[in-house]
C-alpha positions in Angstrom: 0.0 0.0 0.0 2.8 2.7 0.9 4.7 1.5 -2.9 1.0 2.3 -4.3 0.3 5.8 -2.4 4.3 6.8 -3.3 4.2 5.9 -6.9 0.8 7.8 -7.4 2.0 11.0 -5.5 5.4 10.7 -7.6 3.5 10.7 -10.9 1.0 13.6 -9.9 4.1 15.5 -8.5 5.5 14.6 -11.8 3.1 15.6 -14.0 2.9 19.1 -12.6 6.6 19.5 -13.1 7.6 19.7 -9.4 10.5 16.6 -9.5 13.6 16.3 -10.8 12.5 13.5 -13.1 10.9 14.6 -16.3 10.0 13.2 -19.4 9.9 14.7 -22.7 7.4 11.9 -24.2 4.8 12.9 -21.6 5.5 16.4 -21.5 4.7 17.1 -25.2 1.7 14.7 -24.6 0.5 17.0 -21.9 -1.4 14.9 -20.2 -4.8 15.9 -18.6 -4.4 12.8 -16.0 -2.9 9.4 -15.5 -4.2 5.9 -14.4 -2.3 3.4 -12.0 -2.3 -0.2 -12.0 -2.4 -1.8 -9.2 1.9 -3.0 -8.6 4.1 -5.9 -8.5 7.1 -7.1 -6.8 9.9 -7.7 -9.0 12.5 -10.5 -7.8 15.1 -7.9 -7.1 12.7 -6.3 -4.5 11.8 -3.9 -6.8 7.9 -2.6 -7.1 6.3 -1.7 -10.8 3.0 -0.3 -11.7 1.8 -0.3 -15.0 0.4 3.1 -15.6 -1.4 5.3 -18.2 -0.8 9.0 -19.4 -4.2 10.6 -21.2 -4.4 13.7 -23.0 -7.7 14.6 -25.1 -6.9 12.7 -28.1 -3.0 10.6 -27.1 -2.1 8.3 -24.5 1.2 6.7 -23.3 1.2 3.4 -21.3 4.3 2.4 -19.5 5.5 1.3 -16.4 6.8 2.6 -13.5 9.7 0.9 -11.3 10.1 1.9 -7.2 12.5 0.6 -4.7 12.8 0.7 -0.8 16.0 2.4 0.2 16.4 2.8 3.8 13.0 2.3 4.2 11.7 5.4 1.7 10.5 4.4 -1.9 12.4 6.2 -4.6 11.8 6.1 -8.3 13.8 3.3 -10.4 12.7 3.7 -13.9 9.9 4.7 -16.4 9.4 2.4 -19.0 7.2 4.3 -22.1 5.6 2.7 -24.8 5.0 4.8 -27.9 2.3 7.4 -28.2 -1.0 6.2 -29.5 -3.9 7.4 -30.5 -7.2 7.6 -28.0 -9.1 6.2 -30.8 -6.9 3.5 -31.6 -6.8 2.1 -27.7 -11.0 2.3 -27.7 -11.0 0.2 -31.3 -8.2 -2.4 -30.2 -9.9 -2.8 -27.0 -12.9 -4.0 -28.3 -10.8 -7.4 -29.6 -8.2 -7.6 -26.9 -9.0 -8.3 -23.4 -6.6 -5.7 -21.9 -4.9 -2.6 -23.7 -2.8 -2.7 -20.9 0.6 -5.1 -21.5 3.9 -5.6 -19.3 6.7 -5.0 -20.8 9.3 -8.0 -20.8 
């Protein structure tokens, strides 16, 4: 639950350009919001959430990669897929049971 509650306040801090982390993928996106998946524990104690950056017609899905040091979580890594097409996601949903896909 704390990996969950960091990794959303990271990504809303994030997006509202008040970390050191940025990314020029989402910024020119611009996104409007962003939805987290629920995370997983890697097998080098690592925790990802997949996650999803909306703007009014794009989105970006990706995920996200946290780790415990000294008991405080700390971003790890942002994995981005490319940009796509709001459109696109709502037509290829209707045939595939997910749009959402981890990355391997």
């Amino acid at each position: 639950m704390e990996a969950y509650l960091f990794a959303r306040e990271f990504l809303t801090e994030m997006m509202a350009g008040n970390t050191e982390i940025s990314n020029e993928e989402i910024n020119e996106l611009g996104p409007r919001s962003f939805r987290l998946g629920g995370g997983r524990t890697e097998a080098d104690g690592d925790v990802s959430f997949l996650v999803r950056f909306l703007s009014n017609n794009e989105s970006i899905t990706g995920e996200l990669y946290i780790r415990l040091e000294e008991e405080n979580w700390v971003f790890d890594g942002l994995i981005l897929e490319e940009k796509r097409a709001i459109s696109e996601i709502r037509e290829s949903a209707r045939y595939e049971f997910s749009p959402y896909e981890r990355f391997f």
